[in-house]
C-alpha positions in Angstrom: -13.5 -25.5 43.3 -12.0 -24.2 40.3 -10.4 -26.2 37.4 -7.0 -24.2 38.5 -7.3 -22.2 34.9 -7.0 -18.9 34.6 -9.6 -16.8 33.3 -9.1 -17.5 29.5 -8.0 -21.3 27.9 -7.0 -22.0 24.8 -10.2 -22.8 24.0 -11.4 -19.2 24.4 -8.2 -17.4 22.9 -9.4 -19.3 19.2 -12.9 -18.8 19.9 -11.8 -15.0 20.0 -9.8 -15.5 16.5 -12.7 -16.7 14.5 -14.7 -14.2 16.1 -12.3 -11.6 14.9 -12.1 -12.8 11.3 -15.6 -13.2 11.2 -16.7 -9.6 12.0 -13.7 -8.7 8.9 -15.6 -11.3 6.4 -18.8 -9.5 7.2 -17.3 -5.8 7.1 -16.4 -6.8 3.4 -19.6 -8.3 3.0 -20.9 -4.6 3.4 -18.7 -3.1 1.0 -15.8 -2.1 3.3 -12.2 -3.6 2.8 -10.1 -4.4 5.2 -6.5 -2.2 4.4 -3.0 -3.5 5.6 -1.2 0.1 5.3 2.6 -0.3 4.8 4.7 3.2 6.1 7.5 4.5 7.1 7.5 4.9 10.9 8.6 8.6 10.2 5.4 9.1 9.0 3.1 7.9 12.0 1.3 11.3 12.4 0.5 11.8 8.6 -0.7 7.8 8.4 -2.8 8.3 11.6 -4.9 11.2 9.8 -5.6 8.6 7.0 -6.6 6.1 9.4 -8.8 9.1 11.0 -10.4 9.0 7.2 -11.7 5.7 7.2 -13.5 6.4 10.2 -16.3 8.3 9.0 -19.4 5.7 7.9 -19.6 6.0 4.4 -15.6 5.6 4.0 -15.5 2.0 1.9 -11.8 1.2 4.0 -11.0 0.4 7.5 -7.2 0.1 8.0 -5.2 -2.7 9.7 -1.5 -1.9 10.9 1.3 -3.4 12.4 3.5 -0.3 13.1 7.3 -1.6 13.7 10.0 0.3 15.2 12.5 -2.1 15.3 15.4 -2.5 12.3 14.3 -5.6 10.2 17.9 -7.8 11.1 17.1 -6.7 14.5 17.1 -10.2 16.5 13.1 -10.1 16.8 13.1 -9.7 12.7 11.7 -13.4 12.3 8.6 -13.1 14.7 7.8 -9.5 13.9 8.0 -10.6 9.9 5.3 -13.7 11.3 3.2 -11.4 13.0 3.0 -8.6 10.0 2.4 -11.2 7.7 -0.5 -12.7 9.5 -1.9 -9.4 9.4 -1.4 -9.4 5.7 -3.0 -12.4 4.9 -6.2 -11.2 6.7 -6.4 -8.4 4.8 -8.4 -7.8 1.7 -5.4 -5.3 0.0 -2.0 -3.4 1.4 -1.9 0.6 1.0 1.5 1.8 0.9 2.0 5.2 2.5 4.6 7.0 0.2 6.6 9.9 1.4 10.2 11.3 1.2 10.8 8.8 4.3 9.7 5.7 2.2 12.3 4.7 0.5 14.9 4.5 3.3 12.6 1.7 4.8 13.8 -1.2 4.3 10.5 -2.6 6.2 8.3 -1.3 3.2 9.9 -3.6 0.6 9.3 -6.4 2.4 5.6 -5.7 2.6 5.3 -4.8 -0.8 6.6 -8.1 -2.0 5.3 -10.2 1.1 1.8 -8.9 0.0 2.5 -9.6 -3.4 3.8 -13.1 -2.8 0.2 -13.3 -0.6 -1.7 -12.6 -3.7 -3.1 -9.0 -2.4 -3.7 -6.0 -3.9 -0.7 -3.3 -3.7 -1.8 0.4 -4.1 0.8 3.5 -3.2 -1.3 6.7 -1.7 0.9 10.0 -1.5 -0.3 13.3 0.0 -1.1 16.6 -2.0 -1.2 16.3 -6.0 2.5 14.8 -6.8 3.6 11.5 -6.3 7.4 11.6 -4.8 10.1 10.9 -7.2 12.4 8.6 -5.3 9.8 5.2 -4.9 10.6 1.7 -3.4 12.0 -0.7 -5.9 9.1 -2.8 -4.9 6.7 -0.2 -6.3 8.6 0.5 -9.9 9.3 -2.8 -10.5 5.8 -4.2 -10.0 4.0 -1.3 -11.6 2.2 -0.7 -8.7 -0.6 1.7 -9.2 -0.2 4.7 -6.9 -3.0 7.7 -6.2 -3.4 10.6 -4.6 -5.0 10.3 -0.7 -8.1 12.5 -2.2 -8.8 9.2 -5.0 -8.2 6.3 -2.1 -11.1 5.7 -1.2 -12.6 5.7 -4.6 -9.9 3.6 -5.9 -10.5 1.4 -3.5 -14.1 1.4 -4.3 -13.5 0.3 -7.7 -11.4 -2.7 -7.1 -12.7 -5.9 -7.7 
């Protein structure tokens, strides 16, 4: 007779969690950080080919995201802020995806600082050669280093 459990307890649910962080210890063991990437949801397609870029071996970065498409007073605002900010704390650094669409995120400046307030590594990444002119607050007033997508990885590289 069975124990009237389902498949998974408890049990197995934090065995899978250590598991998890684990197998992110030991990708930075090997060189490879682990990348919370803050965005604009406007700009899932451009985000997804730089998530496409740390696929390839040698790529020192593998990206961690929590896409939201709800408004951040929305009534879920509380748990979804929880849930991105666990994901923050397991990461190694947050990348900030600027764009046009950046600013008017009100999502973004919450990251920025949450990660801050963590005590993680901020960098802003922006297509092309230019940098956008309008930034998040969050980025100007905490001097926030931001690169071209071409220099990620080797900013990234040369972190500490």
């Amino acid at each position: 007779m069975g124990s009237g459990r389902g498949p998974h307890s408890i049990g197995d649910i934090k065995s899978l969690i250590d598991q998890a962080k684990k197998e992110l210890r030991k990708g930075e063991d090997e060189g490879r950080r682990n990348i919370f990437i803050s965005f604009a949801y406007e700009d899932i397609d451009k985000v997804n080919l730089l998530r496409a870029q740390a696929k390839n071996e040698n790529s020192p970065i593998e990206f961690n995201d929590w896409s939201v498409s709800e408004p951040i007073d929305s009534e879920r605002a509380p748990y979804i802020k929880q849930k991105i900010g666990e994901r923050i704390t397991q990461s190694s650094l947050t990348v900030v995806y600027l764009s046009d669409n950046t600013p008017k995120s009100r999502w973004i400046e919450w990251e920025i600082e949450e990660s801050l307030k963590r005590g993680k590594t901020v960098l802003g990444v922006f297509p092309g050669n230019s940098c956008p002119a309008d930034l998040p607050n969050a980025i100007t007033q905490n001097k926030i280093k931001c690169v071209p997508w071409s220099k990620l990885a080797e900013t990234i590289s040369g972190l500490k």
